[in-house]
Legacy VTK file of the C-alpha trace (Angstrom):
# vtk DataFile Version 3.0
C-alpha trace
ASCII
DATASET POLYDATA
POINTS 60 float
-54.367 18.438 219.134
-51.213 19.975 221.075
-48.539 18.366 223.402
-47.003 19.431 226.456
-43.153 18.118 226.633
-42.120 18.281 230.621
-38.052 17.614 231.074
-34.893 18.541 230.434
-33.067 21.030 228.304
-29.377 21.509 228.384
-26.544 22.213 226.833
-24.393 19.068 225.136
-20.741 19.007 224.023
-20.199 16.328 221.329
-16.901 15.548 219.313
-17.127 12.992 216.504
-14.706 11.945 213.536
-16.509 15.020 211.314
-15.925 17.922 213.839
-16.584 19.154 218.148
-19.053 21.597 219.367
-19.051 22.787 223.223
-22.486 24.187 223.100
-25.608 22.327 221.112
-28.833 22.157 222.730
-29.685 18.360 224.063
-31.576 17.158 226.306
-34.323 14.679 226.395
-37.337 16.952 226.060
-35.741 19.061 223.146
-35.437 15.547 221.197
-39.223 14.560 222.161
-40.543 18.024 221.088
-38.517 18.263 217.571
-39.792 14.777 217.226
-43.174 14.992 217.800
-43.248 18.365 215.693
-43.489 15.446 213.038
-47.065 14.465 214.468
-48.409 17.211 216.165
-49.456 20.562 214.772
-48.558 22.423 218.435
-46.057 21.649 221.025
-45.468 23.398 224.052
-42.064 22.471 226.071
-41.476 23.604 230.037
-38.060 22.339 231.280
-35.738 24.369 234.006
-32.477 25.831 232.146
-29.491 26.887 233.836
-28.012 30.520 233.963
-25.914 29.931 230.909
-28.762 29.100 228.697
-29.242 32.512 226.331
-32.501 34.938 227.774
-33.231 35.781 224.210
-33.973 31.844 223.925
-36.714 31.993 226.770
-40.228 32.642 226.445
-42.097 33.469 229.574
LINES 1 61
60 0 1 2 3 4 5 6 7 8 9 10 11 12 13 14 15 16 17 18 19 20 21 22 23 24 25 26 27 28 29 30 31 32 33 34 35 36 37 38 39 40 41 42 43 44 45 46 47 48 49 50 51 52 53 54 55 56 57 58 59
């Protein structure tokens, strides 16, 4: 059994009491995919990135 994750990946800046970052990666179908990595033996994730999103992070 696999699962295709459609949506959106992008970059999130988050401060909190413990510390700031000003580049994680967020976005909803990066949440759905690491959770259903749980479930499902294979995931496959498609989502449009913008030009600051690293090359070496893209598979083609």
């Amino acid at each position: 059994m696999s699962l295709l994750t459609v949506g959106s990946v992008a970059f999130d800046k988050l401060e909190t009491p413990f510390g700031k970052t000003d580049k994680i990666i967020g976005g909803a179908a990066t949440f759905i995919t690491l959770t259903a990595s749980y479930f499902v033996k294979k995931n496959n994730l498609v989502a449009v990135v913008g030009e600051d999103f690293p090359q070496e992070m893209v598979i083609r």
